[in-house]
N, CA, C and O atoms as a Maestro MAE file, in Angstrom:
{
 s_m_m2io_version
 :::
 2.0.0
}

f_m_ct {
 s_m_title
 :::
 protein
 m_atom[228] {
  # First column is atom index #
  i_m_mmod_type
  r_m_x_coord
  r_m_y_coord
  r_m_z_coord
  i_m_residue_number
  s_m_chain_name
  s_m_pdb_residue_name
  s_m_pdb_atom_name
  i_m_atomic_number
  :::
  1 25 0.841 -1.164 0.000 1 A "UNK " " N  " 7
  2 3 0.000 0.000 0.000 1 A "UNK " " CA " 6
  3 2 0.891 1.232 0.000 1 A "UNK " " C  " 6
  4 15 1.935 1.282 0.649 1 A "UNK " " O  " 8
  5 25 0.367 2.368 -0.866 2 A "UNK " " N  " 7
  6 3 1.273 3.219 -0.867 2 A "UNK " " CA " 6
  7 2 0.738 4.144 0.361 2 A "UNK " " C  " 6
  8 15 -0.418 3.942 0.732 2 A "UNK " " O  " 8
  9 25 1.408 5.016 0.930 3 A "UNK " " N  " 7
  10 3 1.322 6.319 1.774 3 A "UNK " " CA " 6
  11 2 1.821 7.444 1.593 3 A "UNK " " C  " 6
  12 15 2.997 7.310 1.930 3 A "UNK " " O  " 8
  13 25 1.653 8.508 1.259 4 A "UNK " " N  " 7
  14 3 2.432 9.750 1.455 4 A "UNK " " CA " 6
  15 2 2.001 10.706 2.170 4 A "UNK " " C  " 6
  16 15 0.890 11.229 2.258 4 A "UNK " " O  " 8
  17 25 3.282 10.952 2.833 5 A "UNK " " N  " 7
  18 3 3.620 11.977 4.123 5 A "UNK " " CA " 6
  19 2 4.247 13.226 3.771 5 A "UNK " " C  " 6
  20 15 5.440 13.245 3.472 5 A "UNK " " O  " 8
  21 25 3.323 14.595 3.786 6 A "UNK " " N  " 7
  22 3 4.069 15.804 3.738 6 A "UNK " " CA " 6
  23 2 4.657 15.726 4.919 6 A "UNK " " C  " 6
  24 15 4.086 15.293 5.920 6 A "UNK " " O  " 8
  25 25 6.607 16.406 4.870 7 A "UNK " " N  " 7
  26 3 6.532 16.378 6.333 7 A "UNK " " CA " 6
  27 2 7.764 15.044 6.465 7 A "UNK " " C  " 6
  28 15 7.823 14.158 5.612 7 A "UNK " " O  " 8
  29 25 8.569 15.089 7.507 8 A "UNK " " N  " 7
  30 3 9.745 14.122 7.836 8 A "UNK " " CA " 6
  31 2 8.747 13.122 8.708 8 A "UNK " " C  " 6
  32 15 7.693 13.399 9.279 8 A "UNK " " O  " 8
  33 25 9.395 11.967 8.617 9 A "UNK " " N  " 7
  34 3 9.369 10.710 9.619 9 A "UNK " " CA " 6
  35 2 10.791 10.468 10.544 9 A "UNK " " C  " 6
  36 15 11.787 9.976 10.014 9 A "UNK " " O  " 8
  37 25 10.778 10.754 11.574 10 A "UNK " " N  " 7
  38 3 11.942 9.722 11.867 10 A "UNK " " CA " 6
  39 2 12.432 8.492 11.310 10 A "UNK " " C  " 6
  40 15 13.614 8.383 10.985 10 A "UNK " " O  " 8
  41 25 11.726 7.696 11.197 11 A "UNK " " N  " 7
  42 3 11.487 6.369 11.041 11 A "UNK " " CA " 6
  43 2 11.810 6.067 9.250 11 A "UNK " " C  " 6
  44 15 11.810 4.988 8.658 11 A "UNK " " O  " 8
  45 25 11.994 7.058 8.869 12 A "UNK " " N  " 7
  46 3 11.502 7.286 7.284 12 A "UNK " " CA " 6
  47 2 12.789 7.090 6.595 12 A "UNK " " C  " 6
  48 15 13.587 7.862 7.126 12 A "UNK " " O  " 8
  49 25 13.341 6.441 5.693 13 A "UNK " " N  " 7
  50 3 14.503 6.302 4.816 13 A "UNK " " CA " 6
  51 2 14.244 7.092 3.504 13 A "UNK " " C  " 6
  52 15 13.535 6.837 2.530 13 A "UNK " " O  " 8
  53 25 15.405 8.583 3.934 14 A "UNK " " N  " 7
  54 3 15.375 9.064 2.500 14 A "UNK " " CA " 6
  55 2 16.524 9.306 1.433 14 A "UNK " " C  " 6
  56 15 16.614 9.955 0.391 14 A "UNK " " O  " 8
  57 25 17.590 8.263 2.377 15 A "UNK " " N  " 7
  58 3 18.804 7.958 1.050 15 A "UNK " " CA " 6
  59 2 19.086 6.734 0.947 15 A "UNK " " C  " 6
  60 15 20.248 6.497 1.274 15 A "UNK " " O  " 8
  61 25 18.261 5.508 0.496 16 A "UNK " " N  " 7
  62 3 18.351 4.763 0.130 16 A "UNK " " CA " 6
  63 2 19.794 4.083 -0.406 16 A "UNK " " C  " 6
  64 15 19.862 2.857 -0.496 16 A "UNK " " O  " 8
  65 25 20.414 4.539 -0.595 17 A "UNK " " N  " 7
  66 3 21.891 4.038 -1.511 17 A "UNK " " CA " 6
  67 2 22.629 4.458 0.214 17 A "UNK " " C  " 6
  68 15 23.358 3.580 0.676 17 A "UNK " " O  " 8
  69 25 22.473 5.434 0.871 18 A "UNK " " N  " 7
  70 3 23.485 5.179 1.646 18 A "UNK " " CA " 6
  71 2 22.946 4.161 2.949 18 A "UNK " " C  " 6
  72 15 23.817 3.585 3.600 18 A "UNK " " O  " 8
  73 25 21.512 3.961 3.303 19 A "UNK " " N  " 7
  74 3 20.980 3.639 3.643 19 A "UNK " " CA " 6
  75 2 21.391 1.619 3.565 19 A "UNK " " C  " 6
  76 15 21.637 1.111 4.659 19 A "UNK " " O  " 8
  77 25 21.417 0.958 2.686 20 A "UNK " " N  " 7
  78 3 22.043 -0.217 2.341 20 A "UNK " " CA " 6
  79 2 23.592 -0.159 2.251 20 A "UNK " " C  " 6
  80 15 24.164 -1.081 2.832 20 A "UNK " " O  " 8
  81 25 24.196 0.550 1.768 21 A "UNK " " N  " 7
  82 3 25.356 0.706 2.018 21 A "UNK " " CA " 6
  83 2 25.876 0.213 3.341 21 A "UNK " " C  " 6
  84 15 26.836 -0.556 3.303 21 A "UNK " " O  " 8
  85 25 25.395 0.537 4.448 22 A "UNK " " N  " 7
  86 3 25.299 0.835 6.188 22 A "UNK " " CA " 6
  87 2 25.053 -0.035 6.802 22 A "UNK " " C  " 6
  88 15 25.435 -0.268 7.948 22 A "UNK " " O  " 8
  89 25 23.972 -1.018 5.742 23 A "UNK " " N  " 7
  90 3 23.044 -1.791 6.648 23 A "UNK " " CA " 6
  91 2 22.406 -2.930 6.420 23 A "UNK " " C  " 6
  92 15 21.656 -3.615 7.115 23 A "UNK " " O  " 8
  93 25 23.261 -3.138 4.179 24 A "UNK " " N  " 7
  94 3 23.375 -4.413 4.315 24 A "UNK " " CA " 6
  95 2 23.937 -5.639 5.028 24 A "UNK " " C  " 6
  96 15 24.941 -5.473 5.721 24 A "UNK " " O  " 8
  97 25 23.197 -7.294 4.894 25 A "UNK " " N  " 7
  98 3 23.742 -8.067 5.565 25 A "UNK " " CA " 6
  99 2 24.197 -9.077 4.226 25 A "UNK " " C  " 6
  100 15 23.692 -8.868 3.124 25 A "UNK " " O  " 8
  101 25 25.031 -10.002 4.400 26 A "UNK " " N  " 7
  102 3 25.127 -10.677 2.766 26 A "UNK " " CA " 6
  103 2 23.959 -11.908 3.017 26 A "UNK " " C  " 6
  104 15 23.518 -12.647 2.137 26 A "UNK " " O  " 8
  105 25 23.655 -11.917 4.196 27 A "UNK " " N  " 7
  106 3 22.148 -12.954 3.914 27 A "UNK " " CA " 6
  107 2 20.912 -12.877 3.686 27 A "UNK " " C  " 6
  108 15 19.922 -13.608 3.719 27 A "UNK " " O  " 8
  109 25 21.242 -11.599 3.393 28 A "UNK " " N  " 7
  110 3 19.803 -11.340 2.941 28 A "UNK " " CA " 6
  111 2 19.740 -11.428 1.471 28 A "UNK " " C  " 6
  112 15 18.550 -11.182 1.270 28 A "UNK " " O  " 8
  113 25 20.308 -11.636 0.262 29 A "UNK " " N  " 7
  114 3 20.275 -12.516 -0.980 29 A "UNK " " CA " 6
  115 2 20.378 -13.628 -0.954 29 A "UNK " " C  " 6
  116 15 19.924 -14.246 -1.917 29 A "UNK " " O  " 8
  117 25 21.105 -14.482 0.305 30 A "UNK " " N  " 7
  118 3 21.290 -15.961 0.116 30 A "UNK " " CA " 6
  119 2 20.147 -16.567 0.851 30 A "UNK " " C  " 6
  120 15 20.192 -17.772 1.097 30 A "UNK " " O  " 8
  121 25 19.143 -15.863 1.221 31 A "UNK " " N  " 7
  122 3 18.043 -16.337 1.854 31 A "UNK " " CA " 6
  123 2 17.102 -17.223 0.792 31 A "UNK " " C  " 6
  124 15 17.088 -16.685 -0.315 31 A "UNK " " O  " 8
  125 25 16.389 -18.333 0.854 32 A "UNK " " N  " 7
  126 3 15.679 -19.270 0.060 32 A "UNK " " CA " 6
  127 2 14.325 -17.780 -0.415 32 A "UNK " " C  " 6
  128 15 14.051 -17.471 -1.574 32 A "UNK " " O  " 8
  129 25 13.861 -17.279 0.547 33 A "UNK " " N  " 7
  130 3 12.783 -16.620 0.014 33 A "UNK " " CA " 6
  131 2 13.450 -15.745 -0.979 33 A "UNK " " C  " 6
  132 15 13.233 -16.066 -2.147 33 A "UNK " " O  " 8
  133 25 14.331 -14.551 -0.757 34 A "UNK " " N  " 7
  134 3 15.067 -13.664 -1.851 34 A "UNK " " CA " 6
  135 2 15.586 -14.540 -3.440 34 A "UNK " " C  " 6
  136 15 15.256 -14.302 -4.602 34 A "UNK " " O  " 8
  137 25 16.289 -15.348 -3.002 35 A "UNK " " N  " 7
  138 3 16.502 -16.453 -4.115 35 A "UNK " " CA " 6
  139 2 15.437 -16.896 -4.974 35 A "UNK " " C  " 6
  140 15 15.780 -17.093 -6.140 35 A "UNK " " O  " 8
  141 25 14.145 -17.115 -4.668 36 A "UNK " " N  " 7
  142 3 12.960 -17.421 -5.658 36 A "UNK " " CA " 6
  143 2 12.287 -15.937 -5.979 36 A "UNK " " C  " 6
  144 15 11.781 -15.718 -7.079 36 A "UNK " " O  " 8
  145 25 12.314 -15.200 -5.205 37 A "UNK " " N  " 7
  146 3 11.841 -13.897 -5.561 37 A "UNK " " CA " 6
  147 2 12.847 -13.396 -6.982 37 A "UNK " " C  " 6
  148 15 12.548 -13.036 -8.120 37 A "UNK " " O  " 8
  149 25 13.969 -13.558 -6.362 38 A "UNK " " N  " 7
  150 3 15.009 -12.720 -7.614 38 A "UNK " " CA " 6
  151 2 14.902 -13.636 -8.956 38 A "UNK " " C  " 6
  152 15 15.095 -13.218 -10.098 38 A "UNK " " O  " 8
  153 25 14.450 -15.383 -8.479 39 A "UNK " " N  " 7
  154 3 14.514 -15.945 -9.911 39 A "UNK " " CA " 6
  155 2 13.165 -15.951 -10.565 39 A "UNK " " C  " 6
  156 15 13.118 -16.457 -11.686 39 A "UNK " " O  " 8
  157 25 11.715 -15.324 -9.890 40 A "UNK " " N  " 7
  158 3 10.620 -15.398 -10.208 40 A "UNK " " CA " 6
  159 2 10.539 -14.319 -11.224 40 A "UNK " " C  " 6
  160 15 9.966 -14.301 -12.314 40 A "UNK " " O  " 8
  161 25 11.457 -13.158 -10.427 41 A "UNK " " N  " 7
  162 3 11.169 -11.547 -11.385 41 A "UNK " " CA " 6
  163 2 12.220 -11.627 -12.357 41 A "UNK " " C  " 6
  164 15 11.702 -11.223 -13.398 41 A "UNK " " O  " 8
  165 25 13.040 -11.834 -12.512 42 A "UNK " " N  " 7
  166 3 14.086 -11.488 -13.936 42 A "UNK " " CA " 6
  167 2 14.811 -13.392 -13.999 42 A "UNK " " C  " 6
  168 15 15.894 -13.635 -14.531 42 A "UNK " " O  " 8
  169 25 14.468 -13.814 -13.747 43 A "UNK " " N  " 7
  170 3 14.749 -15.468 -14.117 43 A "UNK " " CA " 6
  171 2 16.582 -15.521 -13.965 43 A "UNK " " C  " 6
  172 15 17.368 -15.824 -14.862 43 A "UNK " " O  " 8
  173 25 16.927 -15.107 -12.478 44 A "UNK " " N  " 7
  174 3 18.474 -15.062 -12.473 44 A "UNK " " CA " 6
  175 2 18.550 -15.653 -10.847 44 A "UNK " " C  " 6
  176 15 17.819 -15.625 -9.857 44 A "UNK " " O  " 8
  177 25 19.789 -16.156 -11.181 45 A "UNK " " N  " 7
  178 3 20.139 -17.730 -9.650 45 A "UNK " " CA " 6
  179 2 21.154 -17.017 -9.288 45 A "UNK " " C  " 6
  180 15 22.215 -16.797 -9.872 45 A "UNK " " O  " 8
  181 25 20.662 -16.583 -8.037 46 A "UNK " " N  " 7
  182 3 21.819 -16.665 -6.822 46 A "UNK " " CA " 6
  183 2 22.452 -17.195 -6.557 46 A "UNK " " C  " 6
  184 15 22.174 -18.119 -5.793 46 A "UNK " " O  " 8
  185 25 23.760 -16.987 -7.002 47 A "UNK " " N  " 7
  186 3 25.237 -18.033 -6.692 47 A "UNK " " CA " 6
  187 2 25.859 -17.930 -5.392 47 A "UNK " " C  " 6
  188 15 26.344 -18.880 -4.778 47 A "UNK " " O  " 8
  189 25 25.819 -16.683 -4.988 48 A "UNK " " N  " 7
  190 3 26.136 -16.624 -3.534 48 A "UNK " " CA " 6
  191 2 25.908 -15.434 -3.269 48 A "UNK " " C  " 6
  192 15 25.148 -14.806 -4.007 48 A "UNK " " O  " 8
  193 25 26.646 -14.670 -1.885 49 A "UNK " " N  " 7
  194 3 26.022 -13.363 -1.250 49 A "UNK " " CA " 6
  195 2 26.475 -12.261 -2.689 49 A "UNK " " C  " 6
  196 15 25.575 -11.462 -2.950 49 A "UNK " " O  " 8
  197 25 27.427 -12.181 -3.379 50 A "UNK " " N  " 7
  198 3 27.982 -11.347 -4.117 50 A "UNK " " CA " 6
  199 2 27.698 -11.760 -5.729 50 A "UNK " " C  " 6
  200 15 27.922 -10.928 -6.608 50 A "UNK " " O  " 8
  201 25 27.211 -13.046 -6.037 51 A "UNK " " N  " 7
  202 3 27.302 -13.878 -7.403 51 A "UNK " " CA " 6
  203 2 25.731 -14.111 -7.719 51 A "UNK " " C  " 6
  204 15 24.955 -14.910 -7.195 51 A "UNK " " O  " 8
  205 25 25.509 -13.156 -8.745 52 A "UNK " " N  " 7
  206 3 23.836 -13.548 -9.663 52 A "UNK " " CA " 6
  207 2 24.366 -13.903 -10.945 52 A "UNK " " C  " 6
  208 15 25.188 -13.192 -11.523 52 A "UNK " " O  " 8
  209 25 23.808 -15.263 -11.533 53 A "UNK " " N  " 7
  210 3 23.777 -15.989 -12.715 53 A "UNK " " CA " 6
  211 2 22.735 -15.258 -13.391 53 A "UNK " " C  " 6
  212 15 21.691 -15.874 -13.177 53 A "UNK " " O  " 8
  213 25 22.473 -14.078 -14.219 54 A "UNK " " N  " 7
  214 3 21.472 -13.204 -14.762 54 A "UNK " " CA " 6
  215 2 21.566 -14.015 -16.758 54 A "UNK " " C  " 6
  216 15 22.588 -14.018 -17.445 54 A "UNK " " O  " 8
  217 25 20.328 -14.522 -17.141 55 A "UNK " " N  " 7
  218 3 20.182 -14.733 -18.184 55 A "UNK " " CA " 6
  219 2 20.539 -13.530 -19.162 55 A "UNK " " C  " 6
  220 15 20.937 -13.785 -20.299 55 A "UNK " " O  " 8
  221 25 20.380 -12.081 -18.675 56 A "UNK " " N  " 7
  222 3 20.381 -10.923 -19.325 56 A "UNK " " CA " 6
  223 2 21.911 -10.140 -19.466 56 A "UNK " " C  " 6
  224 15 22.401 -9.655 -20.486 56 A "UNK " " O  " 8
  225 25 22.381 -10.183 -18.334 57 A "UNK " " N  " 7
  226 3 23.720 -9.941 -18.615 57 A "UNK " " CA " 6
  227 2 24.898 -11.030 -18.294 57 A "UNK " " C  " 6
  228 15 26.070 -10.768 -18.562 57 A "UNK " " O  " 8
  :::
 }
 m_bond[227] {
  # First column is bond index #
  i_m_from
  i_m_to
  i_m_order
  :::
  1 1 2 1
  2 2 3 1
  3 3 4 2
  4 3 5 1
  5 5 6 1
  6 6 7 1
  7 7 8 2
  8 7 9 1
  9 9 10 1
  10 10 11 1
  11 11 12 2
  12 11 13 1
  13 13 14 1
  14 14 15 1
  15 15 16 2
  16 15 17 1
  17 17 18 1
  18 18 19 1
  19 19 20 2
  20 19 21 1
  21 21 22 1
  22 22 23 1
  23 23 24 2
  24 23 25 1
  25 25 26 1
  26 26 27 1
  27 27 28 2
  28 27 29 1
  29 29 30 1
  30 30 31 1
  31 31 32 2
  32 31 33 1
  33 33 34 1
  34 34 35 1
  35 35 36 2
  36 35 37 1
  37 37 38 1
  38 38 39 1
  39 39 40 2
  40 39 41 1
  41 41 42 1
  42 42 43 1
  43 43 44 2
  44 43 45 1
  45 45 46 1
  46 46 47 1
  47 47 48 2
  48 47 49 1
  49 49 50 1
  50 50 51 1
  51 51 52 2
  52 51 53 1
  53 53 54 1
  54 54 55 1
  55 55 56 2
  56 55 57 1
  57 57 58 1
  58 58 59 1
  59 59 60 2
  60 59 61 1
  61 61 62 1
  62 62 63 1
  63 63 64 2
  64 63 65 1
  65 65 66 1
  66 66 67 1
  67 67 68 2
  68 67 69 1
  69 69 70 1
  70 70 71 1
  71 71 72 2
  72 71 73 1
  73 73 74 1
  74 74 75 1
  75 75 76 2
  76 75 77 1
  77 77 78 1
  78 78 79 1
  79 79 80 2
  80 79 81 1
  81 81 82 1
  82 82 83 1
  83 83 84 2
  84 83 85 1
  85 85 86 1
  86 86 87 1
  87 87 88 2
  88 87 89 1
  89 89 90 1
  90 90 91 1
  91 91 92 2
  92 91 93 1
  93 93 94 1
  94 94 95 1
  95 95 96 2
  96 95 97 1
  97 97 98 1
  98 98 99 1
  99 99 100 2
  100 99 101 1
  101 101 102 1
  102 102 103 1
  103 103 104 2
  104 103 105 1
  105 105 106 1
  106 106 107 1
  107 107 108 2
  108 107 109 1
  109 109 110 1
  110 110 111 1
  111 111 112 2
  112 111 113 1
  113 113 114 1
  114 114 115 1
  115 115 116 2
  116 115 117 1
  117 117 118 1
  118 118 119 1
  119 119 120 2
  120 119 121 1
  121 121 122 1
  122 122 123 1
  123 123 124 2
  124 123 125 1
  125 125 126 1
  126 126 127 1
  127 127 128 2
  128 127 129 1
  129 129 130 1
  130 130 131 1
  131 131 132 2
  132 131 133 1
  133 133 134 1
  134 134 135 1
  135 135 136 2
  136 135 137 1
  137 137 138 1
  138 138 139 1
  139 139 140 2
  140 139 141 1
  141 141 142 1
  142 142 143 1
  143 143 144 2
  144 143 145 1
  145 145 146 1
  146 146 147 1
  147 147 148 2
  148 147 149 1
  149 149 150 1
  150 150 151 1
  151 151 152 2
  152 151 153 1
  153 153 154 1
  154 154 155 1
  155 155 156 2
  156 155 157 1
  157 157 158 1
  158 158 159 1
  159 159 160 2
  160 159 161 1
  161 161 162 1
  162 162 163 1
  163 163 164 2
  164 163 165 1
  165 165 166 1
  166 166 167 1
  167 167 168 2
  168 167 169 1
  169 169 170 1
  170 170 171 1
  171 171 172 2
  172 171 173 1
  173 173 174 1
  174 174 175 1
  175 175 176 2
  176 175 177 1
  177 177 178 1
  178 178 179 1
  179 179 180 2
  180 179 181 1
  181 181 182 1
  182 182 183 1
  183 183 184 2
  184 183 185 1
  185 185 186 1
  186 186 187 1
  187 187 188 2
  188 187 189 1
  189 189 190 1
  190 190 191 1
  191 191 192 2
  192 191 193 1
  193 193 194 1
  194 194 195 1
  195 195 196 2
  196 195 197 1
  197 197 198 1
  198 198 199 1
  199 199 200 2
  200 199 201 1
  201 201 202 1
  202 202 203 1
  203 203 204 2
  204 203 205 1
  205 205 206 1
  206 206 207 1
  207 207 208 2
  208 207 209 1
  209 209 210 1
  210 210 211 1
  211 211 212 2
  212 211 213 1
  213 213 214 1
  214 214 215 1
  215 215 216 2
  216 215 217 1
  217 217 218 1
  218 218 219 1
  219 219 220 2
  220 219 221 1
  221 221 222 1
  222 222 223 1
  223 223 224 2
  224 223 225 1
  225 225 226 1
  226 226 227 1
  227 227 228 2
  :::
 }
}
């Protein structure tokens, strides 16, 4: 569901790129759920925390 807030959140992420940068974990791609998600939407296998087998590139 979308929401929009005029107005700051604490809670609210508004730099995304530095935001993961900070606060990635590497298991969160090698997780079974992320792994079928990533091969459901662009048909590419997670090789490991750093390694995608992408049909496209």
């Amino acid at each position: 569901m979308l929401h929009i807030v005029f107005g700051r959140l604490p809670e609210a992420v508004f730099n995304t790129a530095v935001y993961f940068k900070n606060s990635y974990e590497d298991s969160w791609i090698t997780d079974d759920f992320a792994k079928r998600a990533i091969l459901d939407v662009d048909k590419s296998v997670v090789l490991g925390n750093g390694v995608i087998d992408s049909p496209v590139l």
